[in-house]
C-alpha positions as CSV (number, residue, x, y, z in Angstrom):
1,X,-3.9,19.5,-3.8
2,X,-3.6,15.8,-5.0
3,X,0.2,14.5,-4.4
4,X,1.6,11.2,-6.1
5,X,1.3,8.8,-3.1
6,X,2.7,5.2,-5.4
7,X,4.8,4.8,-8.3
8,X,5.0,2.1,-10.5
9,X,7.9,-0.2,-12.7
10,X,7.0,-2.4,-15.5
11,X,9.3,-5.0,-16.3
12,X,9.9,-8.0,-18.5
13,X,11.4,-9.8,-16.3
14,X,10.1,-9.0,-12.4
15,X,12.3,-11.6,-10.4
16,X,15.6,-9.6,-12.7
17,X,14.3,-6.0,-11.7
18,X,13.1,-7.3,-8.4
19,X,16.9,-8.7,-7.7
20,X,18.7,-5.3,-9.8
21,X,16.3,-2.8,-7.1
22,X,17.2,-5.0,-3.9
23,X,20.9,-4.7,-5.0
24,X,21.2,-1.3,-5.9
25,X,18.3,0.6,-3.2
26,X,17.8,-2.4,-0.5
27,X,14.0,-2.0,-1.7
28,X,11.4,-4.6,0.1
29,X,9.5,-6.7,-2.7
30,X,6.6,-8.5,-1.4
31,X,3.9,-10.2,-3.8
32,X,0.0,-9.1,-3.3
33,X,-1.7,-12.4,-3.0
34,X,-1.9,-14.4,-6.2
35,X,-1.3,-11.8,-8.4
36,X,1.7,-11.1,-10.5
37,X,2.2,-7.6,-8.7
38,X,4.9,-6.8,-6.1
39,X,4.6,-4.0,-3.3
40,X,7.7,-1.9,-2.6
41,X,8.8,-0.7,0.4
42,X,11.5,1.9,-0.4
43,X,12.5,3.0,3.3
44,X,11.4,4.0,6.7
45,X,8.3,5.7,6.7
46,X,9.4,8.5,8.7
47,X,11.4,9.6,6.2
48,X,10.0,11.7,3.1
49,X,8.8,9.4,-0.1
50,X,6.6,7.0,-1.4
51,X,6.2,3.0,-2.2
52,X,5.5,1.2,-5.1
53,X,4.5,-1.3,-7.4
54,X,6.3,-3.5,-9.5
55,X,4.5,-5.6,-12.5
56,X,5.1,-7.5,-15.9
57,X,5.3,-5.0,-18.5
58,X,2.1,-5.6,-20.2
59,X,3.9,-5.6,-24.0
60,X,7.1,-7.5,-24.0
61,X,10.3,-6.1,-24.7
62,X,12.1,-3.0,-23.3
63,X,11.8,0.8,-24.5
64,X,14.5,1.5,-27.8
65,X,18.0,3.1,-26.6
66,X,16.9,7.0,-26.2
67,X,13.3,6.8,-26.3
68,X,11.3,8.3,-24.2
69,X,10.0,7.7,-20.6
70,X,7.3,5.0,-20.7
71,X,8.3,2.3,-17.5
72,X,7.6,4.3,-14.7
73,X,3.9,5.1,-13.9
74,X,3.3,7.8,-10.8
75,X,-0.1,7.4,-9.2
76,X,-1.9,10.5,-7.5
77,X,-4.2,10.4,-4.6
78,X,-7.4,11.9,-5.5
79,X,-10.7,12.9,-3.4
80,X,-13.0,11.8,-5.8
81,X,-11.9,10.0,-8.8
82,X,-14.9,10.6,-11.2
83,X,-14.3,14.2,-10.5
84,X,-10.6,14.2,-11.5
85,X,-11.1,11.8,-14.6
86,X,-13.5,14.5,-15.9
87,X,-11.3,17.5,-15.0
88,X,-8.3,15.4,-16.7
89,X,-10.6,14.9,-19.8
90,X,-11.7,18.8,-20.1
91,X,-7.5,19.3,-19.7
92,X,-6.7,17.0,-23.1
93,X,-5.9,13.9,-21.3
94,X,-7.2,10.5,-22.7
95,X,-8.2,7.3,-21.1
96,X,-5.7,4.6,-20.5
97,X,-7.0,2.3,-18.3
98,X,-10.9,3.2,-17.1
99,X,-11.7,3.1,-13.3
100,X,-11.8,-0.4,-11.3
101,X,-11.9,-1.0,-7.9
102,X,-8.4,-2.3,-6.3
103,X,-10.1,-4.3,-3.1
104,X,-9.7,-2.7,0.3
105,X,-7.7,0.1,-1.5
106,X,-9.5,2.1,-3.3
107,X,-10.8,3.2,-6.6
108,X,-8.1,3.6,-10.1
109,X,-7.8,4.8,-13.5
110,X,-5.4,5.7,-15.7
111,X,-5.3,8.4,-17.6
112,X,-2.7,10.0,-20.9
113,X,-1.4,13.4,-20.6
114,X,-1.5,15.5,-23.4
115,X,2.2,14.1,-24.4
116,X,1.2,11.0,-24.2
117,X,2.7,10.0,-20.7
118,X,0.5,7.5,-18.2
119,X,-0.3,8.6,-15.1
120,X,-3.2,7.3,-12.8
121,X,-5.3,8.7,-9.8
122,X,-6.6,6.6,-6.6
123,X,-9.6,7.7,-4.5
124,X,-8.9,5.8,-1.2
125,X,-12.1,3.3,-0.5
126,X,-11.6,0.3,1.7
127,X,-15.3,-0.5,0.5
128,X,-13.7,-1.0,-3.0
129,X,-15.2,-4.5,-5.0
């Protein structure tokens, strides 16, 4: 049974929502390699939960006062992410972001719900290119 195994924030401003999650949860923010992408590290990882991701929000400018959800994207782990993309597809869902290999990771697409919320799916693949 896939489980979400990564979450991630958009932001227009990383280094403010970097400094606002250190504050209020002690979060770990380190930057993967050149890219304008922060891991998380949310606590011990003996403890139940998962890391994250934090990245510039890709259109500026924040959601409008009581709109819905759209910042936070949950990632699930996957067997075989062809597989799931199709079964997603048959469901309603809609393509957000096609697959692409995340190097030494894995393989990732994103995907809409039938409401319109973004969620993605990882096949682990340390082969990933």
């Amino acid at each position: 049974m896939p489980r979400p195994i990564h979450f991630e924030i958009q932001a227009d401003d990383p280094e403010r929502a970097i400094r606002f999650y250190k504050a209020l949860f002690d979060w770990e923010f380190n930057q993967w390699g050149e890219n304008k992408y922060w891991l998380i590290a949310t606590g011990d990882k003996s403890q139940p939960g998962i890391d994250g991701g934090l990245l510039p929000r890709p259109q500026p400018g924040a959601p409008a006062a009581m709109a819905a959800v759209n910042c936070f994207v949950c990632t699930m782990d996957v067997p075989n992410l062809d597989t799931f993309v199709d079964k997603a597809m048959k469901a309603g869902a809609t393509i957000a972001l096609p697959k692409m290999p995340i190097p030494t990771v894995g393989w990732l697409a994103y995907c809409k719900d039938t409401e319109g919320n973004i969620f993605g799916m990882m096949q682990a693949d340390a082969n990933a290119k």
